[in-house]
N, C-alpha and C positions, 0 to 999 in steps of 0.2 A: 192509780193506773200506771203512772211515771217506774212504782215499785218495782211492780208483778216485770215491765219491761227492759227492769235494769236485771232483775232476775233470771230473764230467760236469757240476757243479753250476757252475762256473765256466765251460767253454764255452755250455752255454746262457746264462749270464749277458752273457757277450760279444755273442752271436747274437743276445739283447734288444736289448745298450748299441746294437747295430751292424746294424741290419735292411736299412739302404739302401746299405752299406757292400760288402758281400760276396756270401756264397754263395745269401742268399734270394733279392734282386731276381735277378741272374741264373738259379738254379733256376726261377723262376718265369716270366721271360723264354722259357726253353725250354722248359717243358713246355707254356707257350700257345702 
């Protein structure tokens, strides 16, 4: 269980490091 929550805890951590990088700007891009 400890895993899976260093898992999720470390992609969101990336998705912080990396906001303009990836999947937010573009998600966001799209759903406007």
């Amino acid at each position: 269980m400890y895993a899976l929550a260093e898992r999720i805890s470390d992609k969101v951590a990336r998705r912080a490091s990396m906001p303009e990088n990836g999947h937010l700007s573009g998600n966001r891009r799209k759903k406007s």
